[in-house]
PAKOLMAR-209203 format. One record per residue: residue in one letter; x negated, y negated, z of N, C-alpha, C in turn. Coordinates in nm, 3 decimals. Layout:
<sites>
SITE,A,X,Y,Z,X,Y,Z,X,Y,Z
...
</sites>
This chain:
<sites>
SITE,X,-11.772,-9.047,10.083,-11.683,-9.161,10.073,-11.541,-9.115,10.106
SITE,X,-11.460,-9.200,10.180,-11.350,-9.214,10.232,-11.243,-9.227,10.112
SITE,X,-11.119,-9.168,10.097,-11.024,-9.198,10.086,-10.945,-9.257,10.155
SITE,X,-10.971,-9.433,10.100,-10.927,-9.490,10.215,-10.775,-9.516,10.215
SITE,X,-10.679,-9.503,10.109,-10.569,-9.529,10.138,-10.515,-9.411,10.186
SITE,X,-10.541,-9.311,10.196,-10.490,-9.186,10.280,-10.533,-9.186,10.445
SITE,X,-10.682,-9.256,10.396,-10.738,-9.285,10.601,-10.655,-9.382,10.656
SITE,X,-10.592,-9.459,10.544,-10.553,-9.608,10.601,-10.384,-9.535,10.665
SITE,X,-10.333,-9.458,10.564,-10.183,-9.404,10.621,-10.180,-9.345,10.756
SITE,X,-10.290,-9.288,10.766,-10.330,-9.175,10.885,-10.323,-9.287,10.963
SITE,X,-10.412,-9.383,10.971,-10.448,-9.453,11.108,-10.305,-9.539,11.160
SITE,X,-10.251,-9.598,11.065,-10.155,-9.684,11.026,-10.008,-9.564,11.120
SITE,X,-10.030,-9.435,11.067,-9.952,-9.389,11.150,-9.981,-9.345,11.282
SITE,X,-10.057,-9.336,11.342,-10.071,-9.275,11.424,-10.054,-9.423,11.570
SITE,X,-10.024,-9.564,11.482,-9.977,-9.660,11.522,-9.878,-9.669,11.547
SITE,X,-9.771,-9.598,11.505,-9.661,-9.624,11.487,-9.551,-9.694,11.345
SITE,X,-9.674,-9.713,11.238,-9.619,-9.789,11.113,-9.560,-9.681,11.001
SITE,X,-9.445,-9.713,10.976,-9.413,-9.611,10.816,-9.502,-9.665,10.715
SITE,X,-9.512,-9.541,10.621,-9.646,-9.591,10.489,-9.574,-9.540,10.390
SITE,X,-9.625,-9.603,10.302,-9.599,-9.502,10.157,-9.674,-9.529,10.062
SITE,X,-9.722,-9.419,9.963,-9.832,-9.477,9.849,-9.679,-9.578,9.735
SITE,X,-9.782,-9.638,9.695,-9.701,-9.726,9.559,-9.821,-9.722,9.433
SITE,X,-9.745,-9.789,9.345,-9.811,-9.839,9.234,-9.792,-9.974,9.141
SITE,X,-9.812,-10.064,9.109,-9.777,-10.134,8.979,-9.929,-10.161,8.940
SITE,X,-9.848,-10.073,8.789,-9.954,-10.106,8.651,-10.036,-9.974,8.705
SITE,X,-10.159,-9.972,8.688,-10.280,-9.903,8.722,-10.343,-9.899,8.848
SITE,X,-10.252,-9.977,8.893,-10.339,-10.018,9.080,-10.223,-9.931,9.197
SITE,X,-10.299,-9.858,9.207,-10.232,-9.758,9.396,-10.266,-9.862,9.503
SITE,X,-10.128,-9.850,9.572,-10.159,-9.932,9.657,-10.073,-9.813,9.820
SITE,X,-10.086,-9.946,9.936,-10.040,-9.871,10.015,-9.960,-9.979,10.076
SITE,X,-9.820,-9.944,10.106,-9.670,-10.021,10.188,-9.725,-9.966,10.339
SITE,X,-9.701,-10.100,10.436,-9.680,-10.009,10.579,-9.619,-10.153,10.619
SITE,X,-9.544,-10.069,10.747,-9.474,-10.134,10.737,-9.418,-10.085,10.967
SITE,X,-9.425,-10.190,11.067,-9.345,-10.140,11.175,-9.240,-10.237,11.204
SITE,X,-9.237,-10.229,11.288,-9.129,-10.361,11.417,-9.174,-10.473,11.376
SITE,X,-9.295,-10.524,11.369,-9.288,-10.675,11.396,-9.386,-10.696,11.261
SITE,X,-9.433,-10.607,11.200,-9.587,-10.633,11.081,-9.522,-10.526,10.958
SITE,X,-9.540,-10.647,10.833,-9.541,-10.540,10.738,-9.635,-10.564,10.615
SITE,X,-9.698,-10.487,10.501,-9.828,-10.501,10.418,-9.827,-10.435,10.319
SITE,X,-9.911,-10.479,10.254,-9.984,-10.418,10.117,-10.133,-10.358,10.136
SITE,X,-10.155,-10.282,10.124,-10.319,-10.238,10.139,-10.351,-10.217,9.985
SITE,X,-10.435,-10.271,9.942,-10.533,-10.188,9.819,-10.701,-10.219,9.872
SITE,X,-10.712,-10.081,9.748,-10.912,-10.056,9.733,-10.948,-10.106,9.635
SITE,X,-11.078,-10.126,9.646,-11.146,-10.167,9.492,-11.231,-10.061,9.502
SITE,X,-11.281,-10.037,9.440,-11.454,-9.964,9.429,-11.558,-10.077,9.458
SITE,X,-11.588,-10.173,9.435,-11.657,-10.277,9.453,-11.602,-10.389,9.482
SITE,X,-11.715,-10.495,9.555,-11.628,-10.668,9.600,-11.613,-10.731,9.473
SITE,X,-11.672,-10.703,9.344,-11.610,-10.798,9.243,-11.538,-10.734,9.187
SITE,X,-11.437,-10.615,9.214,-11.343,-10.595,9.128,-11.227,-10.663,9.215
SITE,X,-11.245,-10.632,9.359,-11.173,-10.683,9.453,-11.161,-10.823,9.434
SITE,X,-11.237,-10.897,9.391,-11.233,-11.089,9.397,-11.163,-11.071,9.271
SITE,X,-11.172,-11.052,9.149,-11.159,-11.078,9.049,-10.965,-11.000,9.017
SITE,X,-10.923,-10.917,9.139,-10.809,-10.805,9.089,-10.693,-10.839,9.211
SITE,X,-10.757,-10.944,9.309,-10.654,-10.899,9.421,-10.552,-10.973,9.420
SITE,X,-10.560,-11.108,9.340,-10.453,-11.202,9.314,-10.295,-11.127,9.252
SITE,X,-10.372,-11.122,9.138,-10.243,-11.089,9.064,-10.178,-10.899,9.097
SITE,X,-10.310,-10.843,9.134,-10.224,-10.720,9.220,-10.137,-10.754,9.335
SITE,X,-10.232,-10.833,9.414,-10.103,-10.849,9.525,-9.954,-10.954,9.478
SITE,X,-9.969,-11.020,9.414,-9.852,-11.112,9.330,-9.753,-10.965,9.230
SITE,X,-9.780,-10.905,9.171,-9.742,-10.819,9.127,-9.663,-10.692,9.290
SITE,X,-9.712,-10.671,9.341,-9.666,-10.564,9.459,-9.549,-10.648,9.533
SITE,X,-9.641,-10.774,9.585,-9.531,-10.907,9.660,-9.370,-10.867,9.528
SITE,X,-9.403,-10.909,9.431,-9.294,-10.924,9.294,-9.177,-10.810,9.296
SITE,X,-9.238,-10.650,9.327,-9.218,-10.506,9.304,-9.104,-10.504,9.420
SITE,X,-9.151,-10.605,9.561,-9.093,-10.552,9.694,-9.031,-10.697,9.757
SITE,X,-9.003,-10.745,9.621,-8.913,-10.876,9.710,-8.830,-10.870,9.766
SITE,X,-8.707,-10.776,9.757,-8.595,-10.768,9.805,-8.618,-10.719,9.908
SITE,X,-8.725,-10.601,9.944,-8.714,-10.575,10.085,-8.814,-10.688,10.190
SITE,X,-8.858,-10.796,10.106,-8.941,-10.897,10.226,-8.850,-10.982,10.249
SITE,X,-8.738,-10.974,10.162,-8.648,-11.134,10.146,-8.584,-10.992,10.314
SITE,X,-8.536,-10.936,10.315,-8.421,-10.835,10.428,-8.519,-10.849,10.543
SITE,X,-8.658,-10.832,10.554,-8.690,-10.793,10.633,-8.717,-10.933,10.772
SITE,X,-8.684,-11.034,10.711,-8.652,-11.168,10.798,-8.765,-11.238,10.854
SITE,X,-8.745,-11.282,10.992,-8.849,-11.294,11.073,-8.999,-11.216,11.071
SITE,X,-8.975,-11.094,11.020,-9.081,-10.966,11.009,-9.159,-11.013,10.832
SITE,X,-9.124,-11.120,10.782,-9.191,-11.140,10.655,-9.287,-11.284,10.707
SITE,X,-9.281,-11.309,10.811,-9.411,-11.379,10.841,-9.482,-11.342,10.882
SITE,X,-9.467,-11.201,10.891,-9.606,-11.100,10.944,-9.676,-11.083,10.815
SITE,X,-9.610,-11.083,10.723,-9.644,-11.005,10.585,-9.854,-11.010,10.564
SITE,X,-9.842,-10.918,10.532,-10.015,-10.890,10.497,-10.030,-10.831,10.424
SITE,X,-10.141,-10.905,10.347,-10.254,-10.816,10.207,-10.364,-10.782,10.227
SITE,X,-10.371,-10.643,10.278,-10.537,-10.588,10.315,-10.590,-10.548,10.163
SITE,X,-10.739,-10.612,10.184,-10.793,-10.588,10.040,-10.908,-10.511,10.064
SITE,X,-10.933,-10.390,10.077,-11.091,-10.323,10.063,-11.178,-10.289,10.003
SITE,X,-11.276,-10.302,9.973,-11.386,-10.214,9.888,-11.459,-10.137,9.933
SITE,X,-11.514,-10.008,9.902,-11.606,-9.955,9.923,-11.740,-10.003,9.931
SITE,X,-11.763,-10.036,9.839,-11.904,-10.114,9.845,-11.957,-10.205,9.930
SITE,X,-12.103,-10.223,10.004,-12.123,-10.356,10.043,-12.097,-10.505,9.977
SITE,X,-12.068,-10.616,10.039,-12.101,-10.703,9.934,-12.181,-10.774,9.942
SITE,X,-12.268,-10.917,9.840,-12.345,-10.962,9.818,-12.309,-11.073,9.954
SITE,X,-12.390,-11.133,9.979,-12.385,-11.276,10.049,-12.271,-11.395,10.028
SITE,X,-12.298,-11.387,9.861,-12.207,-11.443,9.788,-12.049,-11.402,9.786
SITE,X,-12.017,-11.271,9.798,-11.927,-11.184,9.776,-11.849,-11.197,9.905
SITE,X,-11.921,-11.216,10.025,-11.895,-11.212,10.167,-11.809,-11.345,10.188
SITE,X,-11.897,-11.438,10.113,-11.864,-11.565,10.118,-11.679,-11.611,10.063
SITE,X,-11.658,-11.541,9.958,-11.535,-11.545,9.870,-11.434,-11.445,9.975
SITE,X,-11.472,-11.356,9.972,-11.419,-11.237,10.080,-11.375,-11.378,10.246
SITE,X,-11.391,-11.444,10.286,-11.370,-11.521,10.373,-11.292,-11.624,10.287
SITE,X,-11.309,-11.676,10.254,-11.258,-11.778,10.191,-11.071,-11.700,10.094
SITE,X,-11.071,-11.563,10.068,-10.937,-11.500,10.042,-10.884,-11.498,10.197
SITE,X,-10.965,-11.449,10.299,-10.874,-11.463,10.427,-10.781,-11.549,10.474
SITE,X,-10.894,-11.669,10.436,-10.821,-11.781,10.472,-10.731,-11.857,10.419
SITE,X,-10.689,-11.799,10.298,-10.549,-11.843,10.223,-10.467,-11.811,10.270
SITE,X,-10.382,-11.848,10.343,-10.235,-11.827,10.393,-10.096,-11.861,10.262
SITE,X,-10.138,-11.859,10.157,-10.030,-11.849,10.015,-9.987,-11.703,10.048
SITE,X,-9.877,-11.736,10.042,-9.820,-11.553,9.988,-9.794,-11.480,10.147
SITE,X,-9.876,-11.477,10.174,-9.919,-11.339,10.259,-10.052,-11.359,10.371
SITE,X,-10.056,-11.302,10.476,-10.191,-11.320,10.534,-10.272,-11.217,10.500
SITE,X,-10.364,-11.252,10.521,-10.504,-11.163,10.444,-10.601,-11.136,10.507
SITE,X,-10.627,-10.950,10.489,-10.769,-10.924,10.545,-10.858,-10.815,10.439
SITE,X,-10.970,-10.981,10.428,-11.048,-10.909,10.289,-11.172,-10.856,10.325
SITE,X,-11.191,-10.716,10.301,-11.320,-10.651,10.355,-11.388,-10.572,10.228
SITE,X,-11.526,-10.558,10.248,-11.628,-10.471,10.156,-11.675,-10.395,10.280
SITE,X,-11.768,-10.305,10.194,-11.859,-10.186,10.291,-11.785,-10.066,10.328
SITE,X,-11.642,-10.055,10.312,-11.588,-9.941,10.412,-11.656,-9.789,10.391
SITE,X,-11.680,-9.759,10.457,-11.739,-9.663,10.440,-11.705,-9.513,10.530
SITE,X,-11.664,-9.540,10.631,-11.601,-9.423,10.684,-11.529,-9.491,10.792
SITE,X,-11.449,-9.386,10.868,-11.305,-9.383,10.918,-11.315,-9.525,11.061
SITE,X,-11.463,-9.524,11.151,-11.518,-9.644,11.201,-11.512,-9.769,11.148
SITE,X,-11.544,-9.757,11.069,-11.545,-9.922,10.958,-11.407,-9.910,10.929
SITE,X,-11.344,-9.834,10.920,-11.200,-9.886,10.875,-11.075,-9.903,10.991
SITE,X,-11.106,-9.852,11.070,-11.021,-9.884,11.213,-11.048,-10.010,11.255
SITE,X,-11.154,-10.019,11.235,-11.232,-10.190,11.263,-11.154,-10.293,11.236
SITE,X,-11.132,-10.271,11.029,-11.059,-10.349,10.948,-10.881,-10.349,11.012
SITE,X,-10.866,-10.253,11.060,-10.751,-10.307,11.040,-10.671,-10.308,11.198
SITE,X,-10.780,-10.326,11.280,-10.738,-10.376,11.461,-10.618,-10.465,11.440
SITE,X,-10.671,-10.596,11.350,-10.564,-10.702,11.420,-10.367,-10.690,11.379
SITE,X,-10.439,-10.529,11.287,-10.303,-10.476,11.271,-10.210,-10.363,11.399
SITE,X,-10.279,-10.343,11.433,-10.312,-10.244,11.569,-10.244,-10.260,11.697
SITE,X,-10.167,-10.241,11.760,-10.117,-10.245,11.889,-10.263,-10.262,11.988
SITE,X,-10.282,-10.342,12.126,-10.374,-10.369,12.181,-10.413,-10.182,12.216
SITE,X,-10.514,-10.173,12.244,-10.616,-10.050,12.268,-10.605,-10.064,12.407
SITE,X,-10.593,-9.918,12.493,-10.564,-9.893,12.621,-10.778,-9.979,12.707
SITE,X,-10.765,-10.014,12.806,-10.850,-10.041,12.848,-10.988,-9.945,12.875
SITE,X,-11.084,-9.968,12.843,-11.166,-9.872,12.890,-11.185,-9.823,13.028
SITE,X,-11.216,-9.665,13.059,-11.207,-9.622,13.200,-11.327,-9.605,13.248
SITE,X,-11.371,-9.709,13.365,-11.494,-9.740,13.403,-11.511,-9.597,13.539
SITE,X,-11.656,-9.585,13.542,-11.683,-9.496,13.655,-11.657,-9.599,13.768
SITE,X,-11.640,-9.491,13.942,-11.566,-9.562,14.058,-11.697,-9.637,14.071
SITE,X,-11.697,-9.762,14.150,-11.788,-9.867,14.178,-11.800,-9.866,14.328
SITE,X,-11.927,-9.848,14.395,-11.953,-9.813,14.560,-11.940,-9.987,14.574
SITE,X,-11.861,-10.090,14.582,-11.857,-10.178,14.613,-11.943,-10.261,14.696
SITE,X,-11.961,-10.224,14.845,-12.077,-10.271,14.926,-12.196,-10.232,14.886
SITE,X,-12.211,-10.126,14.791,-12.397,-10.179,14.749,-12.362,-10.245,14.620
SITE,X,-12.313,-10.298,14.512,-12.298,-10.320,14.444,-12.319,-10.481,14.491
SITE,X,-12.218,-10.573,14.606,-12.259,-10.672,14.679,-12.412,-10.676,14.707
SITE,X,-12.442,-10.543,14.788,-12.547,-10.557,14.873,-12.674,-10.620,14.691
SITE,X,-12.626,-10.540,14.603,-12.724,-10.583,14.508,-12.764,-10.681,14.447
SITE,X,-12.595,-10.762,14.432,-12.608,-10.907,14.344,-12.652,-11.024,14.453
SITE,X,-12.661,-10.974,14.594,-12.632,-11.107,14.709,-12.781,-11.122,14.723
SITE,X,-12.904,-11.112,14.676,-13.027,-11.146,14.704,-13.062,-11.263,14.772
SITE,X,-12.998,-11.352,14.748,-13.044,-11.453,14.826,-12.945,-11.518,14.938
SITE,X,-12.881,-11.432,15.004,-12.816,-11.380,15.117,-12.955,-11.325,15.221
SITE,X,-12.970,-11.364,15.361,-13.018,-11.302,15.436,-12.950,-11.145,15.467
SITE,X,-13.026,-11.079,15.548,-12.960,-10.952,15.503,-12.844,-10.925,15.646
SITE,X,-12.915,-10.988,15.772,-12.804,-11.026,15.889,-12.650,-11.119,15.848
SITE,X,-12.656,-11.186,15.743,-12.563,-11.243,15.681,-12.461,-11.142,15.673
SITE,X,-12.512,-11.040,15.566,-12.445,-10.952,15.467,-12.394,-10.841,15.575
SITE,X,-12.452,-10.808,15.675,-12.427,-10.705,15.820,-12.272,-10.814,15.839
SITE,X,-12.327,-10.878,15.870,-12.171,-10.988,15.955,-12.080,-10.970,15.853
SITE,X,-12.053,-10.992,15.756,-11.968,-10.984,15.680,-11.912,-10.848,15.644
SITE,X,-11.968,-10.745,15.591,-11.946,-10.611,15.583,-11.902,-10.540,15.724
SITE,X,-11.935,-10.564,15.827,-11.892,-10.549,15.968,-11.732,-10.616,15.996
SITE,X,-11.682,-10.719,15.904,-11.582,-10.742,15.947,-11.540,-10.882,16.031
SITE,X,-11.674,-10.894,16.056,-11.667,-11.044,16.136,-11.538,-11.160,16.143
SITE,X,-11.538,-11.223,16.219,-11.425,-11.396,16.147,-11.489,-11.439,16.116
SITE,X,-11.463,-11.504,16.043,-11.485,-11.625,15.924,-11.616,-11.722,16.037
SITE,X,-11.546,-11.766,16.140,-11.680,-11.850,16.221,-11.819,-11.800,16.236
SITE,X,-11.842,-11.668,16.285,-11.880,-11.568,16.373,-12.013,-11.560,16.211
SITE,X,-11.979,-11.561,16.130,-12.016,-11.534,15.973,-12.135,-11.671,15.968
SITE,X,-12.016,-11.797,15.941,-12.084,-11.885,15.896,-12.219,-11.935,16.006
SITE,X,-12.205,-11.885,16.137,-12.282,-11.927,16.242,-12.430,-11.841,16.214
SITE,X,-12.436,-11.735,16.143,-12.496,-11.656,16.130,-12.586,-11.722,15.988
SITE,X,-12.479,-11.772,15.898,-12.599,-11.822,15.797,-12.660,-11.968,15.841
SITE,X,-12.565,-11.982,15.955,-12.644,-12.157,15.978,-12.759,-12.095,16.046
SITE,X,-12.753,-12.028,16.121,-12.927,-11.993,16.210,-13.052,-11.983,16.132
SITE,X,-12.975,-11.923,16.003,-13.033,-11.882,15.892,-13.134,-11.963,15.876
SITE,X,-13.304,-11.963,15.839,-13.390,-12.103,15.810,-13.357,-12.076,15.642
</sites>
């Protein structure tokens, strides 16, 4: 099992976001914070400590760091409460876990169970994430790649065209075509 608020700083930095551990009361939490997004992260050990703890933790942290959401302006409608658990959750659990997302009170929200290693948690927290460089595809032989999808192309068609033909010279070729 993951230490996820230390995986969460790591990833969080390597974004570009400042972090810092916090606390109020008994609950560790995690500040991050860049340019345009700033948050609260906490863990549960399980989805019902998480349903039953995340209100008044995150109301309590929101409470701890008002003065810097009231400064931080425009950048406090980014504001976010990531809530995680380790554990899977029930059907039921999944169900509530959606239904905290979709509260827009306070803060926006992303409520997850299951985390389980450093995959599952990069996952969780993409839509915090600067877009991801594109994947780098192998080079593509173009004319067989045509020659492959054009099946129902005669194959004198596909000569005229790959040859360079005009545009007339082409279409005269599929009209002969039966």
């Amino acid at each position: 099992m993951i230490d996820i608020i230390e995986a969460s700083a790591e990833i969080l930095g390597e974004n570009g976001f400042t972090t810092d551990r916090s606390a109020s009361g008994d609950t560790q939490f995690l500040i991050f914070e860049n340019a345009t997004v700033l948050g609260f992260l906490f863990v549960y050990d399980d989805p019902a400590s998480l349903v039953t703890s995340w209100e008044n933790d995150s109301d309590r942290a929101v409470a701890a760091h008002q003065l810097g959401l009231r400064r931080a302006g425009q950048k406090a409608w980014n504001a976010y409460t990531v809530l995680l658990a380790h554990q899977e959750a029930s059907f039921a659990q999944s169900t509530v876990l959606g239904t905290i997302e979709e509260s827009l009170i306070g803060t926006r929200k992303i409520a997850r169970a299951g985390i389980a290693d450093m995959s599952d948690l990069r996952a969780v927290l993409l839509p915090l994430l600067p877009l991801q460089a594109a994947p780098k595809l192998d080079a593509v032989d173009m004319v067989e790649e045509i020659r492959l999808r054009t099946t129902e192309l005669p194959p004198r068609a596909l000569e005229a065209f790959f040859s360079g033909a005009d545009e007339t010279a082409i279409m005269q070729v599929l009209e002969e075509t039966p």
